[in-house]
N, C-alpha and C positions, 0 to 999 in steps of 0.2 A: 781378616779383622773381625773380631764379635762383636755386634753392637750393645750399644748401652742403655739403659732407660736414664733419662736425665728431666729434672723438673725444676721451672724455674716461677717461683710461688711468692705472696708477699704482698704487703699494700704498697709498698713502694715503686717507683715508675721502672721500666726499664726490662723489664721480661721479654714483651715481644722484641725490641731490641737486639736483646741477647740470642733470641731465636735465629732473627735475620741476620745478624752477624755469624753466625755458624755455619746457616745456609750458605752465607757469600763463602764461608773461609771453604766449606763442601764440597760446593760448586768449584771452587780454583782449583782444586785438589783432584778434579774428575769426577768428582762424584754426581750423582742425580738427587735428587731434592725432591720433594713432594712439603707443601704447606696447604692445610686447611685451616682455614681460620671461621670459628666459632662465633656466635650472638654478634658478628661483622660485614654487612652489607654496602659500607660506603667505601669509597674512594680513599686510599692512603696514600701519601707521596710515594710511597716504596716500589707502588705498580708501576711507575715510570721507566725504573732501571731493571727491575724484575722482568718486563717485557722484554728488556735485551737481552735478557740470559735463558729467554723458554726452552732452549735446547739442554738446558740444566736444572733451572726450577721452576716447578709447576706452581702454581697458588691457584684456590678456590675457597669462594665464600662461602659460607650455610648461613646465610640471616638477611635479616631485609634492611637490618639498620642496627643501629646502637641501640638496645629497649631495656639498657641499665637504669634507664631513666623510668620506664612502666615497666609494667607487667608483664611479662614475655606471655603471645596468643600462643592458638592452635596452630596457627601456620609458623611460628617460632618453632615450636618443639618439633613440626614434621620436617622444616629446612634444616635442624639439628641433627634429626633421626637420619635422616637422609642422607647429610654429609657423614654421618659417623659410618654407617653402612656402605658408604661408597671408601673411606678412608681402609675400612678392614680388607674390602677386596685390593684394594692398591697394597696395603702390610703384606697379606698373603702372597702379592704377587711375584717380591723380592726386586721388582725392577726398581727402587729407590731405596739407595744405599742410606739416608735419612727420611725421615716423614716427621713431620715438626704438626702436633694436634695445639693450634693456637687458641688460649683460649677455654681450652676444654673442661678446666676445675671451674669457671665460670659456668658452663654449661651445664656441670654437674651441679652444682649450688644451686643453678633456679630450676633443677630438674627436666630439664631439656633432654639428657638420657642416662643412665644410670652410672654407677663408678663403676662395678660388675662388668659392666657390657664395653668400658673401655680395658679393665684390666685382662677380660678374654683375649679383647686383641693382640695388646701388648704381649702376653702368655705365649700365643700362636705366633708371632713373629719370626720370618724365620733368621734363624744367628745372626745373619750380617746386619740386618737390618737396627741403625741408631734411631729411638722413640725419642723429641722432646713434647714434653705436655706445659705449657705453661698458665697462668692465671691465678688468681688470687683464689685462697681456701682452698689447697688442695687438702684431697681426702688424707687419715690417714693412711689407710690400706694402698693409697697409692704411691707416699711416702716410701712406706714399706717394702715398696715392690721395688722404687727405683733404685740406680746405681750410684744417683749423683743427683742433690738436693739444695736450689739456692734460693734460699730466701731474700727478698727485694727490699730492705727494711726502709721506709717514708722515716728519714729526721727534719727534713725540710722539703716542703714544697711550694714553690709561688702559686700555686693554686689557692693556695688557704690567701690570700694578698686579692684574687680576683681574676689573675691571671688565665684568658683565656687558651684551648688548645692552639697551638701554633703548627699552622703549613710546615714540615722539614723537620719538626722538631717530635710532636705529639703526632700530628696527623700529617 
């Protein structure tokens, strides 16, 4: 099988979602998984049942916390740089049949590491390997590159109402 690049982009909710639902369908299928998740240092419900499958998918985080809200630091961008450099040696290595960069057009938007330095990766891939990138504002050079492009489009959200993130649902 040749893998695909696939981006899942948009203000609308539902991206990372999309991602773990892939990984699960990946995972059932035999495959191995690999997910980094970007500017994401907290706790998500997902790690719960993700733990039961570590013989199929990996997850790590590059960030100390959510800092959508500030500024991203100096130690923002090096937990970034860091994960992205660990993710390419994982690409290279061929042993995950998907690698899911969560997050990562966010990362690129508050310049956390460059579009460049994730599309080398993706470049260098080897065949089999399935890329998803998700996150709002993707580049378009990244656009570009992918094979498959879905935009998340916000018509309604209870957030605009007050509604906080919800356990199971959001986080």
């Amino acid at each position: 099988m040749v893998g695909c690049i696939q981006i899942y982009t948009g203000n609308g909710k539902g991206k990372t979602t999309a991602a773990l639902g892939l990984a699960l369908r990946a995972a059932g299928a035999g495959m191995r998984v690999f997910i980094g998740q970007f500017v994401k240092g907290l706790p998500y419900s997902e790690f719960g049942i993700l733990s039961r499958l570590e013989d199929r998918i990996t997850l790590r985080q590059y960030g100390r916390d959510c800092f959508i809200e500030r500024n991203p630091t100096d130690q923002d961008k090096a937990l970034a740089l860091g994960g992205l450099e660990e993710m390419e040696r994982i690409v290279k290595t061929g042993n995950y049949d998907l690698v899911i960069f969560d997050e990562a057009t966010i990362a690129i938007y508050y310049q956390l590491f460059r579009t460049d330095d994730l599309l080398r990766i993706i470049e260098a891939r080897p065949d089999h390997v399935e890329i998803v990138i998700t996150g709002r504002y993707a580049d378009e050079s990244l656009i570009k590159q992918a094979d498959l492009v879905t935009e998340m489009v916000e018509v309604k959200h209870y957030y605009s109402k007050g509604q906080q993130a919800r356990i199971g649902i959001e986080k």
